[in-house]
C-alpha positions in Angstrom: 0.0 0.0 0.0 2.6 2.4 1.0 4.1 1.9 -2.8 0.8 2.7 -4.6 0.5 6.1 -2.2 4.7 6.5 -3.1 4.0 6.1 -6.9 0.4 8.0 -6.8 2.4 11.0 -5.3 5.5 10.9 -7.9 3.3 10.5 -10.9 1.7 13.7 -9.7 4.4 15.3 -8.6 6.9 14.3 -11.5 4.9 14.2 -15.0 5.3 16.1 -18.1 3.4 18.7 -16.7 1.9 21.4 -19.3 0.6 24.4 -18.2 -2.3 26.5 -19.6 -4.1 29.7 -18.6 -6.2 27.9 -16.2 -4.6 24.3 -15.7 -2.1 21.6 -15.6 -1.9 18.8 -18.4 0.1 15.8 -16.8 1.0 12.3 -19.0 2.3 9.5 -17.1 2.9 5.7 -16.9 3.6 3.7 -14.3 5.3 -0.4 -14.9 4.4 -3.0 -12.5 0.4 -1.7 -11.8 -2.7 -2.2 -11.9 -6.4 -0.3 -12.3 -9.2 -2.0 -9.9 -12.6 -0.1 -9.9 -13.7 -0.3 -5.9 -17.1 0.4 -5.1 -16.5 3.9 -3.0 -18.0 6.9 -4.7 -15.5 9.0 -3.2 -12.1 7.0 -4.2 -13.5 4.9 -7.2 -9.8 3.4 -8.2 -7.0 1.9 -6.5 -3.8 1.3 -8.3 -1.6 -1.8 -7.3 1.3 -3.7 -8.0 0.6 -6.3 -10.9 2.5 -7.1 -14.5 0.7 -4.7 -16.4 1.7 -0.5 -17.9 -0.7 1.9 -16.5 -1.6 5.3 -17.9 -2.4 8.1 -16.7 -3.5 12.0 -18.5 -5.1 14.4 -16.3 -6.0 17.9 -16.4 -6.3 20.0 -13.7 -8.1 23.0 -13.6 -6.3 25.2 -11.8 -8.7 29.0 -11.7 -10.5 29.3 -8.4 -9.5 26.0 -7.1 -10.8 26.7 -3.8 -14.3 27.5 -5.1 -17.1 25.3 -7.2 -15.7 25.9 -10.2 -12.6 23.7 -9.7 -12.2 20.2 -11.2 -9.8 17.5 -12.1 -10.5 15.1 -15.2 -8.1 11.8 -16.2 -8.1 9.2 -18.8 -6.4 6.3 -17.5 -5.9 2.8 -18.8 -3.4 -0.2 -19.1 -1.6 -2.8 -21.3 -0.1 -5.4 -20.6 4.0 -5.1 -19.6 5.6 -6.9 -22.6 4.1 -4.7 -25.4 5.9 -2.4 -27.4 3.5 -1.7 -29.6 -0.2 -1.2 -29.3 -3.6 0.3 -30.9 -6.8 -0.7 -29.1 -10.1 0.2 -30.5 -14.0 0.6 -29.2 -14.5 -2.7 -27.3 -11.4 -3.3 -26.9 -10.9 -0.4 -24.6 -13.0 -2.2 -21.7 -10.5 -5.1 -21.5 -7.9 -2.2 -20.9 -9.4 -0.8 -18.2 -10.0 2.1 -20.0 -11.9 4.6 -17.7 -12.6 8.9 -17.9 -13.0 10.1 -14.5 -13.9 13.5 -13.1 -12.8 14.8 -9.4 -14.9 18.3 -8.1 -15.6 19.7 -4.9 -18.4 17.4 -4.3 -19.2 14.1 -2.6 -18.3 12.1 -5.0 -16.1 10.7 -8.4 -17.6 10.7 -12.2 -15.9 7.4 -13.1 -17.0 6.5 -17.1 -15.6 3.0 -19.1 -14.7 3.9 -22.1 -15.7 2.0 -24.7 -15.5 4.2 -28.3 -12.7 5.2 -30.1 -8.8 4.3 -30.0 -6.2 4.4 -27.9 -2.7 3.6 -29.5 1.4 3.7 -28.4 4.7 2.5 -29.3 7.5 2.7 -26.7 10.3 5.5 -27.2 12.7 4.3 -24.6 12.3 3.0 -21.2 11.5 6.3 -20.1 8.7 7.6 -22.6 5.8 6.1 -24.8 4.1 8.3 -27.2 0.1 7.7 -26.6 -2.4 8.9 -29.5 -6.3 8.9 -28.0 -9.3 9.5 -29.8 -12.1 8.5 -27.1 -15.7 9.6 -27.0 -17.8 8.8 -23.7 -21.1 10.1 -22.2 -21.3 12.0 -19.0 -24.6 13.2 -17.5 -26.0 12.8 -21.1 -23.7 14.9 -23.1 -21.2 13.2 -25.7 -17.7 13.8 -24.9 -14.4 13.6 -27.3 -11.1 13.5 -26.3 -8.4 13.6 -28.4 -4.3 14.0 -27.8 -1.0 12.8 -28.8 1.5 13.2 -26.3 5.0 11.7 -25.1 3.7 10.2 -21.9 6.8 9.7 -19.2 7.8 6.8 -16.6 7.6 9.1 -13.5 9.4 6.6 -11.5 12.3 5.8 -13.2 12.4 9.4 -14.6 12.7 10.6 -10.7 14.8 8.3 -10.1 17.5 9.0 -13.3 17.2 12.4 -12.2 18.3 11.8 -8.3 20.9 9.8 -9.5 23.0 11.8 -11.7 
């Protein structure tokens, strides 16, 4: 448990952060994890140590964060560890664990499966995978698209190559 908080706080901490007027863009991956979907409203997933990739892209709206208006949205979703190489489409997507969710100041998570549209990445380096998403969802009856292609970074490994130089 104390890893999954460890590597929670470093991908959050450490990601190829982008920042906009009025958020943060972050693009991680984690090795050796896992997505389970729990049943609590309020913390819907828990990541744990397994043979799989996990991914993670979040934006984080950063204007009047202490007020109503503030909000946190992530794509996440995982492969399996010995790929390379990989483009999963529509139903596909559920066997990924594919999921959208949405943080507010309210009681509880939007968590979404994802199940239109393609996620696909090939592995740069041990360090970086470049992810390409086109995913559409529906949340509280409006269609959503996402779309991005983005070098998505090992958080981990990345802190550690940086502490030990």
């Amino acid at each position: 448990m104390k890893n999954i908080i460890t590597l929670i706080f470093l991908l959050t901490l450490l990601g190829c952060n982008k920042d906009d007027d009025k958020g943060v863009f972050s693009y991680d991956f984690a090795e050796n994890s896992k997505i389970d979907v729990l049943e609590d409203p309020k913390f819907p997933i828990k990541y744990r140590d397994w043979e799989n990739t996990t991914f993670i892209y979040s934006y984080q709206n950063m204007e009047n964060w202490q007020n109503a208006s503030w909000f946190k949205e992530s794509i996440i979703f995982e492969i399996p560890e010995d790929l390379e190489v990989f483009s999963f489409t529509d139903s596909e997507l559920i066997a990924q664990n594919a999921y959208y969710l949405k943080s507010c100041l309210c009681p509880n998570e939007t968590i979404i499966a994802i199940e239109k549209g393609t996620i696909s990445g090939k592995k740069i380096d041990y360090l970086t995978w470049e992810i390409t998403m086109d995913v559409s969802f529906t949340e509280s009856g409006t269609r959503l698209t996402k779309k991005m292609k983005n070098s998505f970074l090992n958080s981990v490994r990345h802190s550690i190559y940086i502490v030990s130089l």
